[in-house]
Biopython code that builds the backbone (N, CA, C, O; Angstrom):
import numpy as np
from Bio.PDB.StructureBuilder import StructureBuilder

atoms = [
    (1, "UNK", "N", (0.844, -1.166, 0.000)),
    (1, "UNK", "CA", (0.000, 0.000, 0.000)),
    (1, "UNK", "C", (0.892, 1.233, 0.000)),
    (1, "UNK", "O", (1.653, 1.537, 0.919)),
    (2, "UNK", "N", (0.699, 1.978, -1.246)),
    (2, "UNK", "CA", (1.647, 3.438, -0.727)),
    (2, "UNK", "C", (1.209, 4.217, 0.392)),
    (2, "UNK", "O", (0.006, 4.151, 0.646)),
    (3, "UNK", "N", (1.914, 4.923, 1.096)),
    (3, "UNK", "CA", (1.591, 5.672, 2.090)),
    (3, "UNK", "C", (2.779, 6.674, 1.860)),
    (3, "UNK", "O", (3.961, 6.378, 2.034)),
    (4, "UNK", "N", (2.186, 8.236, 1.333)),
    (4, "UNK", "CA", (2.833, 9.184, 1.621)),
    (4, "UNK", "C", (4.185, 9.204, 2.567)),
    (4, "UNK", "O", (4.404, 8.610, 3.622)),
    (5, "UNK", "N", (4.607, 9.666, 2.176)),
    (5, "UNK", "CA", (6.100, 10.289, 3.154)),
    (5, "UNK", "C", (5.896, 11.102, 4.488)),
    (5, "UNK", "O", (6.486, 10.890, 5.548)),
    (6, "UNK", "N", (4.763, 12.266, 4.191)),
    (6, "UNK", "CA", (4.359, 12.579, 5.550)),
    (6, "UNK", "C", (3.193, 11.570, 6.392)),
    (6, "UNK", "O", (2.934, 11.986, 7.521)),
    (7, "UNK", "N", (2.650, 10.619, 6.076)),
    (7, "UNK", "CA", (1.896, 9.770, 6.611)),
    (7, "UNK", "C", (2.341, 8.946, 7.089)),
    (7, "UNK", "O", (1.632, 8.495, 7.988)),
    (8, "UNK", "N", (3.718, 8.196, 6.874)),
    (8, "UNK", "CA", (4.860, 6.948, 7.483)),
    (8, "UNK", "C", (5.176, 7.273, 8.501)),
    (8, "UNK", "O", (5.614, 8.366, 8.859)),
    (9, "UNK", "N", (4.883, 5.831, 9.405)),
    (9, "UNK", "CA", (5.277, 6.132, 10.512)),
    (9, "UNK", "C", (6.622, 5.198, 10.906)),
    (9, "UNK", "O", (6.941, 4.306, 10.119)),
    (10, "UNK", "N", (7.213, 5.360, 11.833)),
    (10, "UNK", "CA", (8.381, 5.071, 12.179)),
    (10, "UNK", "C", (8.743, 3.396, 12.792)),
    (10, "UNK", "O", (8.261, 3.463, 13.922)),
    (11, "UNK", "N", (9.101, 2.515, 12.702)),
    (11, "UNK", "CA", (8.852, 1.456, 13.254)),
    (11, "UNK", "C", (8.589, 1.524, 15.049)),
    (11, "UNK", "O", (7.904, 0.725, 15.687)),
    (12, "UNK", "N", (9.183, 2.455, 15.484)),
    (12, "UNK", "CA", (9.039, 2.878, 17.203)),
    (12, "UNK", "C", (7.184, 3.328, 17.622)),
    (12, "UNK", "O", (6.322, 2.907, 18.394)),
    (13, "UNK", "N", (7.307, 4.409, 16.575)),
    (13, "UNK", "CA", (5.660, 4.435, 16.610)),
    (13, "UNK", "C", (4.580, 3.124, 16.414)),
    (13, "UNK", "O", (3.591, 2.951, 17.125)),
    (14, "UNK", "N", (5.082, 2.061, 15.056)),
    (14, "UNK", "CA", (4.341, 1.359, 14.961)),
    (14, "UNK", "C", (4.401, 0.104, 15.984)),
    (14, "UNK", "O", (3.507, -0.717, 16.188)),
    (15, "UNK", "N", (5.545, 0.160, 16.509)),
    (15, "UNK", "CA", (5.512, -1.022, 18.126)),
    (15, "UNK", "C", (4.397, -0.321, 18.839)),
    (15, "UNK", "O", (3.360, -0.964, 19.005)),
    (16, "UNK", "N", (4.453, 0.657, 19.194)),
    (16, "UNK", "CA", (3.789, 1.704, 20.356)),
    (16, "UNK", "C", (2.128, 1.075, 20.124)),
    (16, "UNK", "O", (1.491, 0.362, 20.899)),
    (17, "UNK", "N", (1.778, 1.533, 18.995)),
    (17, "UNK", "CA", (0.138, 0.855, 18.335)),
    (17, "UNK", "C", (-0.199, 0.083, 18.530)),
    (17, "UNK", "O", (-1.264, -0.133, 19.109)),
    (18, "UNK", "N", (0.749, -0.854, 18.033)),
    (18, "UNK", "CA", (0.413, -2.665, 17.977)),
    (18, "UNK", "C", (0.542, -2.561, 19.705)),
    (18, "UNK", "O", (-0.551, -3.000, 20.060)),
    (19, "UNK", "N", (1.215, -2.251, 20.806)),
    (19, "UNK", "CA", (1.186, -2.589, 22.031)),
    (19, "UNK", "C", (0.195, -2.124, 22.721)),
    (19, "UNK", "O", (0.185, -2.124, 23.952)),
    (20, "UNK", "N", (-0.568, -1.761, 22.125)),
    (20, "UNK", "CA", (-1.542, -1.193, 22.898)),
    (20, "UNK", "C", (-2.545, -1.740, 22.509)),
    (20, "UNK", "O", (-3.138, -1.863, 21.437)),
    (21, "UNK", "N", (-2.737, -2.252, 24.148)),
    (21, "UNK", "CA", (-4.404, -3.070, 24.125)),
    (21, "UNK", "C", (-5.398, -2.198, 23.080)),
    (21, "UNK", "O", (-5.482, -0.979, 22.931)),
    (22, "UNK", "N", (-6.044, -3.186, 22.483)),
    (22, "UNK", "CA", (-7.081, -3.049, 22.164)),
    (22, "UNK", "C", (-7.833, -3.803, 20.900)),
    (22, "UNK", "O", (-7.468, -4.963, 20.707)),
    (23, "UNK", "N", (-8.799, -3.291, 20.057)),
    (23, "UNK", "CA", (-9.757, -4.266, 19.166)),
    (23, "UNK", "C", (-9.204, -3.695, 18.002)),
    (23, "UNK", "O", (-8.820, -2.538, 18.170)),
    (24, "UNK", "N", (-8.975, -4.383, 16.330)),
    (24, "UNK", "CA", (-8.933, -3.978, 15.399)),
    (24, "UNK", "C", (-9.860, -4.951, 14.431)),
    (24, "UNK", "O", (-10.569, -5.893, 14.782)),
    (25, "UNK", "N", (-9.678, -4.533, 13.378)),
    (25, "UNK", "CA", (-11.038, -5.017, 12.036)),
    (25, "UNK", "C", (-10.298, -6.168, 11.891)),
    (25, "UNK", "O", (-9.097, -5.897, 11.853)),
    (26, "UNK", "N", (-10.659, -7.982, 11.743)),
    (26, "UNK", "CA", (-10.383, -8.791, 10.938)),
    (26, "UNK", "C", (-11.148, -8.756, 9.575)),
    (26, "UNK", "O", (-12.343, -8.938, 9.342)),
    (27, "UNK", "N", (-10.271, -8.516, 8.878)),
    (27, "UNK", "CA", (-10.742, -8.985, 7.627)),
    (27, "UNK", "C", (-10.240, -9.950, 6.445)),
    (27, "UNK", "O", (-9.122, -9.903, 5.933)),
    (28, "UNK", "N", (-11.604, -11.109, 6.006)),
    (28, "UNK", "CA", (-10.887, -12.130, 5.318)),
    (28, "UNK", "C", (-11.965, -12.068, 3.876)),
    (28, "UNK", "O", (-13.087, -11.563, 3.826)),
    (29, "UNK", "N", (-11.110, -12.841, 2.641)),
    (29, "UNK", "CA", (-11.683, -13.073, 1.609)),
    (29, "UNK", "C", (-12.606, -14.448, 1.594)),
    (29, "UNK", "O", (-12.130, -15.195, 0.739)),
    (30, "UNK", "N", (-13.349, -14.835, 2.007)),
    (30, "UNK", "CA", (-14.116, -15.988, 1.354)),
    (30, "UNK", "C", (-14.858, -16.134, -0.306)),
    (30, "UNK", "O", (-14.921, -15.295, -1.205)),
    (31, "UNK", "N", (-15.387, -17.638, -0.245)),
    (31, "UNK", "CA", (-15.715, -17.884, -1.444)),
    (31, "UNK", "C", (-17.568, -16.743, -1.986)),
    (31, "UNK", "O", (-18.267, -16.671, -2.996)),
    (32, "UNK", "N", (-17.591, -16.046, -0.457)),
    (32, "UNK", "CA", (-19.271, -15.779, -0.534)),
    (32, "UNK", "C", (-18.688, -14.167, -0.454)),
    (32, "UNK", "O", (-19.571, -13.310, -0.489)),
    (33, "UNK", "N", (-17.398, -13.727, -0.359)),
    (33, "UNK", "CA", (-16.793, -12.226, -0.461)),
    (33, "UNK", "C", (-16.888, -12.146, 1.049)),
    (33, "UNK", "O", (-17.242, -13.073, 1.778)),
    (34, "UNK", "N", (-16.413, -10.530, 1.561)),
    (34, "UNK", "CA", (-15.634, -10.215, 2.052)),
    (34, "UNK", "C", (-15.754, -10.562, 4.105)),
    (34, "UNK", "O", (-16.716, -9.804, 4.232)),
    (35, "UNK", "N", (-15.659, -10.766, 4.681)),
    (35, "UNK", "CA", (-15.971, -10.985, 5.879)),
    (35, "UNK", "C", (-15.135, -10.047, 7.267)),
    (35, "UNK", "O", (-13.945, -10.227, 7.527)),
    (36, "UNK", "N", (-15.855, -9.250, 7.889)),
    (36, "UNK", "CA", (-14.662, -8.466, 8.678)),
    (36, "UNK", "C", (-15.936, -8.180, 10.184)),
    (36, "UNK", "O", (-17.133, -7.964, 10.374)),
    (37, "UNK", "N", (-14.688, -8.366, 10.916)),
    (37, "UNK", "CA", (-15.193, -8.458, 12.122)),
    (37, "UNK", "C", (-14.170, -7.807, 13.250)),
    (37, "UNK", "O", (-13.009, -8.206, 13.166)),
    (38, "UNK", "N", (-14.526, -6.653, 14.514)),
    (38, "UNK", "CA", (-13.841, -6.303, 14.870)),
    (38, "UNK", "C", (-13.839, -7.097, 16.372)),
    (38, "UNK", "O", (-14.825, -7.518, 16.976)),
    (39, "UNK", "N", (-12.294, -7.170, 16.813)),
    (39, "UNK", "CA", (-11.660, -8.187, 17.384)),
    (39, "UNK", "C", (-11.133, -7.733, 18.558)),
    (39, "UNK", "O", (-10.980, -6.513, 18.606)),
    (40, "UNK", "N", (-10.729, -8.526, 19.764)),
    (40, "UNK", "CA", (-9.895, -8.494, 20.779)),
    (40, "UNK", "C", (-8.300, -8.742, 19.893)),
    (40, "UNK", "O", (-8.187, -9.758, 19.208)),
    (41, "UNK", "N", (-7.430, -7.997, 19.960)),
    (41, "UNK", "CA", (-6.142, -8.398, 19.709)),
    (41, "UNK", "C", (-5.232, -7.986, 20.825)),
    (41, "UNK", "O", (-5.493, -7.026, 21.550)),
    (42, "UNK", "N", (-4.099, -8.768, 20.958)),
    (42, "UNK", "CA", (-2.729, -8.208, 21.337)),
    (42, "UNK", "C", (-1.411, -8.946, 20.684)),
    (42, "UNK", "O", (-1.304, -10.025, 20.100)),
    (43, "UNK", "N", (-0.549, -8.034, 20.983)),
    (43, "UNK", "CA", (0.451, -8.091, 19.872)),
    (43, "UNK", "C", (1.699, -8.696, 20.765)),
    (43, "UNK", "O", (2.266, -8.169, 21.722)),
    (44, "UNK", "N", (1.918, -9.846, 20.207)),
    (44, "UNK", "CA", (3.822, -10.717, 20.878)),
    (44, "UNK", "C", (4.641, -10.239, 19.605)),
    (44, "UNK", "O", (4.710, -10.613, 18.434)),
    (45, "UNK", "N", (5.232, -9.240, 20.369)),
    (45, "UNK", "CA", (6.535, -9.065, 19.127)),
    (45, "UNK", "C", (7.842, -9.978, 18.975)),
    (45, "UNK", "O", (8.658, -9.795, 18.072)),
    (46, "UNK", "N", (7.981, -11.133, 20.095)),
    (46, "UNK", "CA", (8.874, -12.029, 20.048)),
    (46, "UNK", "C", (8.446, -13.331, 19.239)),
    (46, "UNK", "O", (9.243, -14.242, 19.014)),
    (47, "UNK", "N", (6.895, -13.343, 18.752)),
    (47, "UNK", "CA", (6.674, -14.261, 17.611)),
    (47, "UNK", "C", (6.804, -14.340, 16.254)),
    (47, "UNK", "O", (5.806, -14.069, 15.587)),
    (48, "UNK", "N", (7.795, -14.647, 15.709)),
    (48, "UNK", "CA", (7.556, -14.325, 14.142)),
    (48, "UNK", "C", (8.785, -13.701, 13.622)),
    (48, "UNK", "O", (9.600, -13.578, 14.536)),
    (49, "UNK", "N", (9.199, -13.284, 12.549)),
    (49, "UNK", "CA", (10.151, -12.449, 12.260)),
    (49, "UNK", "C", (9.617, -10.829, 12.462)),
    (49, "UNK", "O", (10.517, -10.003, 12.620)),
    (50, "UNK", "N", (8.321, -10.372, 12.465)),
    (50, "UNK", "CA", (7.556, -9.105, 12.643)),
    (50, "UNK", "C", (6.470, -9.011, 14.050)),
    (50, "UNK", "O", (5.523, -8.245, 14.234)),
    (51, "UNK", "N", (6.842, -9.749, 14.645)),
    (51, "UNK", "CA", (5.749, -9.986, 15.731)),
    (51, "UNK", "C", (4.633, -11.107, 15.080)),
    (51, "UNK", "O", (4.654, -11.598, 13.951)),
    (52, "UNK", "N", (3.792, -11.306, 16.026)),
    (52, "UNK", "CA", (2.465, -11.760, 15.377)),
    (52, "UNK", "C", (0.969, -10.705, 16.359)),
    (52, "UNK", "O", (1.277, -10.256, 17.463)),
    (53, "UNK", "N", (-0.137, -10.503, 15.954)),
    (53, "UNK", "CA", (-1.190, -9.953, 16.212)),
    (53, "UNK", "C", (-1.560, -11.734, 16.893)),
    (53, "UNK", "O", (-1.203, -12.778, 16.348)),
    (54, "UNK", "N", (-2.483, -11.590, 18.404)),
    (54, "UNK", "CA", (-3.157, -12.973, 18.401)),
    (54, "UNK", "C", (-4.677, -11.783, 18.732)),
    (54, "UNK", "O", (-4.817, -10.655, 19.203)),
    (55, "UNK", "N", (-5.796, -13.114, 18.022)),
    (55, "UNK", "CA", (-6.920, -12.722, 18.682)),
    (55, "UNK", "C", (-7.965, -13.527, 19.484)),
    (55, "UNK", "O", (-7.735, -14.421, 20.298)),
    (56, "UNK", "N", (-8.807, -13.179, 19.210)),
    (56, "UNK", "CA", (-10.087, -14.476, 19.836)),
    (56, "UNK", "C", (-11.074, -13.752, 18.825)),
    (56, "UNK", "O", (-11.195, -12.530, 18.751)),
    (57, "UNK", "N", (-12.090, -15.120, 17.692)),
    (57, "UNK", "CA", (-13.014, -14.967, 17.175)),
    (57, "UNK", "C", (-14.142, -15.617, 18.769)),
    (57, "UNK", "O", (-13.518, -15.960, 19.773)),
    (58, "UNK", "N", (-15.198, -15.673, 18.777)),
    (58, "UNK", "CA", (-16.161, -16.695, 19.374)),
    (58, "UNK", "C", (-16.706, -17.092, 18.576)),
    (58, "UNK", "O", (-17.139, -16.459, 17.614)),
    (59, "UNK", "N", (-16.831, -18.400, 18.816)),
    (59, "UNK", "CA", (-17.406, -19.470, 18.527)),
    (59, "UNK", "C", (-18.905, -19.634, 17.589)),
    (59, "UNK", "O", (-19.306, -20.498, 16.810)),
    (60, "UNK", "N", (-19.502, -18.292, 18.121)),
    (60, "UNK", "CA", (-20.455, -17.885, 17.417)),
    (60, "UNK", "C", (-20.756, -17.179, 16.141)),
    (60, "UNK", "O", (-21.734, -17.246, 15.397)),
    (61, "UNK", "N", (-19.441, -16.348, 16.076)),
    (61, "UNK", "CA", (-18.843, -15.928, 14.533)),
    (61, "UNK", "C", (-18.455, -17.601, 13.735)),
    (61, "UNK", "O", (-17.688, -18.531, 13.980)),
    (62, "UNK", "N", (-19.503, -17.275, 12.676)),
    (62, "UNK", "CA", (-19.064, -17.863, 11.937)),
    (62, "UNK", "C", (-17.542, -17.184, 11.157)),
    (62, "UNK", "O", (-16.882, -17.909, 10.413)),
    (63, "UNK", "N", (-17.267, -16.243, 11.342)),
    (63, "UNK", "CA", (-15.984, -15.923, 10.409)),
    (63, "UNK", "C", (-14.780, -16.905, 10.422)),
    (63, "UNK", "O", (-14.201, -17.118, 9.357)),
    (64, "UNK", "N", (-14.448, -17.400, 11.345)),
    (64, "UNK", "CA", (-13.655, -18.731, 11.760)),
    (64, "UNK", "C", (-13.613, -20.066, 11.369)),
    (64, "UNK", "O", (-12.614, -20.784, 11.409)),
    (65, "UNK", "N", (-14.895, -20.425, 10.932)),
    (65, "UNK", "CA", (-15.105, -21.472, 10.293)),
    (65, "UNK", "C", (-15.417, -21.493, 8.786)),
    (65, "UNK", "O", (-15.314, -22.490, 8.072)),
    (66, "UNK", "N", (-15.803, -20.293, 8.398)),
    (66, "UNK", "CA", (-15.686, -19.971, 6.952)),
    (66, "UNK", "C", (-14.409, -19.862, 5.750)),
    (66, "UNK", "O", (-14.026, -18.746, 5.397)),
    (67, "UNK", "N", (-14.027, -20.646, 5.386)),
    (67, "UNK", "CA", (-12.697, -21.188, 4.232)),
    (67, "UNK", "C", (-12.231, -19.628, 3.613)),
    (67, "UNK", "O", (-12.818, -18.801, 2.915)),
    (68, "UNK", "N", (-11.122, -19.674, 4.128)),
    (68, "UNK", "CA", (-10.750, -18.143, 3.414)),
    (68, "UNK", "C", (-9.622, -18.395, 2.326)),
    (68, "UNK", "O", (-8.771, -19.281, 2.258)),
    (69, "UNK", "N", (-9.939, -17.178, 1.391)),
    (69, "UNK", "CA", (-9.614, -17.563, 0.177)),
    (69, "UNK", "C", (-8.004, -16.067, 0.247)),
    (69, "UNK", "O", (-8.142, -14.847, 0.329)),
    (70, "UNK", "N", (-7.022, -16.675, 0.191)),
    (70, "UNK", "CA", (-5.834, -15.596, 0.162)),
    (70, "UNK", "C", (-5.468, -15.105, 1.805)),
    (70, "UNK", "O", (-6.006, -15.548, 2.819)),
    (71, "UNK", "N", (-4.780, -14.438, 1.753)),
    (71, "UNK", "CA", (-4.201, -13.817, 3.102)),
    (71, "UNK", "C", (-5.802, -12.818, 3.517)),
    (71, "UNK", "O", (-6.882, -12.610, 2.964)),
    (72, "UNK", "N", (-5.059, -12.388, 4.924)),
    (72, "UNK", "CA", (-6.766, -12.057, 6.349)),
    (72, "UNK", "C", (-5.721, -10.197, 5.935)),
    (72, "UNK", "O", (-4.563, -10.017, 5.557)),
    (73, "UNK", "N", (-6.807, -9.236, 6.244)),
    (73, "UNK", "CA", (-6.213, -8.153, 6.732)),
    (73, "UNK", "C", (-6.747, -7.699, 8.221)),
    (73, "UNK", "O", (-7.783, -8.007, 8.812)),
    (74, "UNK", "N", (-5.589, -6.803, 8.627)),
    (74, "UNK", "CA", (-6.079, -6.520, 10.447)),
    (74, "UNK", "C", (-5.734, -5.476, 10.116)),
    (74, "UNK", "O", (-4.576, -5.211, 9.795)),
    (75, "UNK", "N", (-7.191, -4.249, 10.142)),
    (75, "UNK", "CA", (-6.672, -2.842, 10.502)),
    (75, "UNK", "C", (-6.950, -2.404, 12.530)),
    (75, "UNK", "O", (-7.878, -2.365, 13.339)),
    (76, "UNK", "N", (-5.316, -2.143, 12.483)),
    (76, "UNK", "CA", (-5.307, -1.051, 13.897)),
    (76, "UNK", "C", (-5.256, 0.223, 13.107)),
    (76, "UNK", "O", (-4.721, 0.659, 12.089)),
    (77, "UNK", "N", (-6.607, 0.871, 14.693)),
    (77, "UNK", "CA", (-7.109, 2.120, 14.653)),
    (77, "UNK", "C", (-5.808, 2.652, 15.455)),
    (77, "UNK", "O", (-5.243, 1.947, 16.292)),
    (78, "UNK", "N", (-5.333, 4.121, 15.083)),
    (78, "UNK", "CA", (-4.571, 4.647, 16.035)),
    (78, "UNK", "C", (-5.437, 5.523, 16.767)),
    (78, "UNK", "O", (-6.637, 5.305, 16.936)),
    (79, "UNK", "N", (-4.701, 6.693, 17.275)),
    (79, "UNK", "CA", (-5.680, 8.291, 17.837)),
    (79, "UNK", "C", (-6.596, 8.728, 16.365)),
    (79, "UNK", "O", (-6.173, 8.754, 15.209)),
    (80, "UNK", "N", (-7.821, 9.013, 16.818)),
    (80, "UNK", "CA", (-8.237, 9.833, 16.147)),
    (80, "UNK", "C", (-9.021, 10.366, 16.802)),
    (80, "UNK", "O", (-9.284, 10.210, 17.995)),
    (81, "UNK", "N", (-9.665, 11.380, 15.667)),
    (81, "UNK", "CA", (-10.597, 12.257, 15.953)),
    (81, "UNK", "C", (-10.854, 13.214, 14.853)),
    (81, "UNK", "O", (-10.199, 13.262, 13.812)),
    (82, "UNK", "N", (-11.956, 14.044, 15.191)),
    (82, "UNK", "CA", (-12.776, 14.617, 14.498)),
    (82, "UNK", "C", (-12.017, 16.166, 14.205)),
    (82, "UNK", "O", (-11.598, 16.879, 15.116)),
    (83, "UNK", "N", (-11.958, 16.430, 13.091)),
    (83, "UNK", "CA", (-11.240, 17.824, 12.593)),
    (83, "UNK", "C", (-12.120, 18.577, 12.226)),
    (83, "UNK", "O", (-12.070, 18.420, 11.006)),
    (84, "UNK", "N", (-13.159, 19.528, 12.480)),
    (84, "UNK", "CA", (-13.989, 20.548, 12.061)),
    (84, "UNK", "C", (-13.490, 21.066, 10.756)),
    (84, "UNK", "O", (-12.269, 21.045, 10.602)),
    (85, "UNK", "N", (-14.197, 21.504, 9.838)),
    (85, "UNK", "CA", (-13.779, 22.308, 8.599)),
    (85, "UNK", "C", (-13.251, 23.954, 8.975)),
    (85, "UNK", "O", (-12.521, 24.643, 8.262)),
    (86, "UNK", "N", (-13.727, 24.260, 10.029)),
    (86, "UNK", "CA", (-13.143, 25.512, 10.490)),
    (86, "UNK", "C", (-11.954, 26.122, 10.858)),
    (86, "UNK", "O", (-11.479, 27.237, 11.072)),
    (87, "UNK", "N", (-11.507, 24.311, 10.838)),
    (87, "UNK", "CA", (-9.417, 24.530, 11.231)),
    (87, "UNK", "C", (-9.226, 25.153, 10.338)),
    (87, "UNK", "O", (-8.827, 26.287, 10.606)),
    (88, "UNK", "N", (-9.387, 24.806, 8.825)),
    (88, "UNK", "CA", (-9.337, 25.695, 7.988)),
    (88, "UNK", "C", (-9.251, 26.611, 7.503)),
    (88, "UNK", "O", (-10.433, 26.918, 7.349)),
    (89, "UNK", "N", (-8.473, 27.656, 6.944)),
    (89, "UNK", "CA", (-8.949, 28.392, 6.457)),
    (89, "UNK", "C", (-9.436, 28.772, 5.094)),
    (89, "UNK", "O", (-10.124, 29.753, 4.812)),
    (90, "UNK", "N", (-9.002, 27.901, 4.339)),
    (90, "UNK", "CA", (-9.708, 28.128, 2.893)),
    (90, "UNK", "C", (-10.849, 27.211, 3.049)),
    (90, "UNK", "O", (-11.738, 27.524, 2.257)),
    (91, "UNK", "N", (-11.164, 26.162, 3.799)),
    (91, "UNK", "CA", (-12.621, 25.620, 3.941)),
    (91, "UNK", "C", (-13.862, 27.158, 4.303)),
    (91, "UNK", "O", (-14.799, 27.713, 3.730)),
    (92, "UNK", "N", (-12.909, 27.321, 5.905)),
    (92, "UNK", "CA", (-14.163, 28.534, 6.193)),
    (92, "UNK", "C", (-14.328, 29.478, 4.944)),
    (92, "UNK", "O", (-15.407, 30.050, 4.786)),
    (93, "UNK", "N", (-13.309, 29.657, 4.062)),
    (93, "UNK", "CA", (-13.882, 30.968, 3.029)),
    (93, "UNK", "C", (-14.554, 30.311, 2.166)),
    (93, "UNK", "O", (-15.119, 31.094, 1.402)),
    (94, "UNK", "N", (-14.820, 28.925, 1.857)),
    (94, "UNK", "CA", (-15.318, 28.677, 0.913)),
    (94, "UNK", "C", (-17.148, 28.266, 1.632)),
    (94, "UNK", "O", (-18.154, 28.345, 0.928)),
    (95, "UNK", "N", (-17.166, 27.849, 3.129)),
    (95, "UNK", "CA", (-18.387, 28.260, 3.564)),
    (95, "UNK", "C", (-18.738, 29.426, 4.046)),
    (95, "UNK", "O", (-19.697, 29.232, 4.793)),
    (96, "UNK", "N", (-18.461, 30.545, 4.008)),
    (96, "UNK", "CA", (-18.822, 31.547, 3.993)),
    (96, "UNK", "C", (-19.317, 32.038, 2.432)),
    (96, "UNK", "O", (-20.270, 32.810, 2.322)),
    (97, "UNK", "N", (-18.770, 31.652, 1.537)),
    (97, "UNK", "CA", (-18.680, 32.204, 0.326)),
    (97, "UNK", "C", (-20.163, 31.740, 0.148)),
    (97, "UNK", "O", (-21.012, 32.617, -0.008)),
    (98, "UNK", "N", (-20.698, 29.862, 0.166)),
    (98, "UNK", "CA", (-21.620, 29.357, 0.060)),
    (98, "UNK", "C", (-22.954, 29.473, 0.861)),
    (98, "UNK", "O", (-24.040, 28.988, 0.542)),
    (99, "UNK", "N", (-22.589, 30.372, 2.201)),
    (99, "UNK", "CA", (-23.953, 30.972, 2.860)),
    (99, "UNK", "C", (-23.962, 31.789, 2.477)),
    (99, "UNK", "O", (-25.061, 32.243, 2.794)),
    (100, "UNK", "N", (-23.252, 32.801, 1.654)),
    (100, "UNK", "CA", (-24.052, 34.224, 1.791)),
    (100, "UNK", "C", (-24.478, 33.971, -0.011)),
    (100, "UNK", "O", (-25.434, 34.585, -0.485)),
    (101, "UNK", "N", (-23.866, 33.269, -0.641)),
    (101, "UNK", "CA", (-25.364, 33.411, -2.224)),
    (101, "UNK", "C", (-24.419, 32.663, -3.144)),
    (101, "UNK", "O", (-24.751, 32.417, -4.303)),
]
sb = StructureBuilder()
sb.init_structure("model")
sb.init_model(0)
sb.init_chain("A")
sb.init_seg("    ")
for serial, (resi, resn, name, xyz) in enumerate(atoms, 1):
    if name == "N":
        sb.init_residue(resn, " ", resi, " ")
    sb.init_atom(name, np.array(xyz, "f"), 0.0, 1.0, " ", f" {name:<3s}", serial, name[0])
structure = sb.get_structure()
């Protein structure tokens, strides 16, 4: 996936993410398309040559028992949040421009 130059993050940052408790999206290809489900994960960085992500599906998801077709993707969420258009300043001139006619 490209990712901009100002968007890359640093391998120190990306330990920091992955170590931190919390849920990210499984997502897998099956034969019936796409299946994604968000998850308990935590991350052993002493498994693997890159760490490994472990999770827990339940038993009740079928996503686990459904035959997946190619490699699973796991998106981790980092910080976010909500940016108003008003940080802006060529947004605000362009809603100002659009309330008044």
């Amino acid at each position: 996936m490209y990712v901009p130059a100002h968007f890359s993050a640093d391998h120190e940052t990306v330990q920091q993410l992955l170590c931190s408790p919390g849920a990210a999206d499984l997502v897998t290809a099956t034969p019936d398309g796409l299946v994604a489900t968000m998850l308990p994960f935590i991350y052993d960085p002493d498994s693997g040559p890159h760490g490994s992500l472990l999770g827990h599906v339940a038993r009740s998801n079928d996503q686990w028992r459904t035959p997946v077709v190619g490699d699973a993707l796991v998106i981790v969420r980092g910080p976010d949040a909500y940016v108003s258009p008003s940080w802006y300043a060529t947004k605000v001139a362009e809603a100002v421009a659009r309330a008044s006619g």
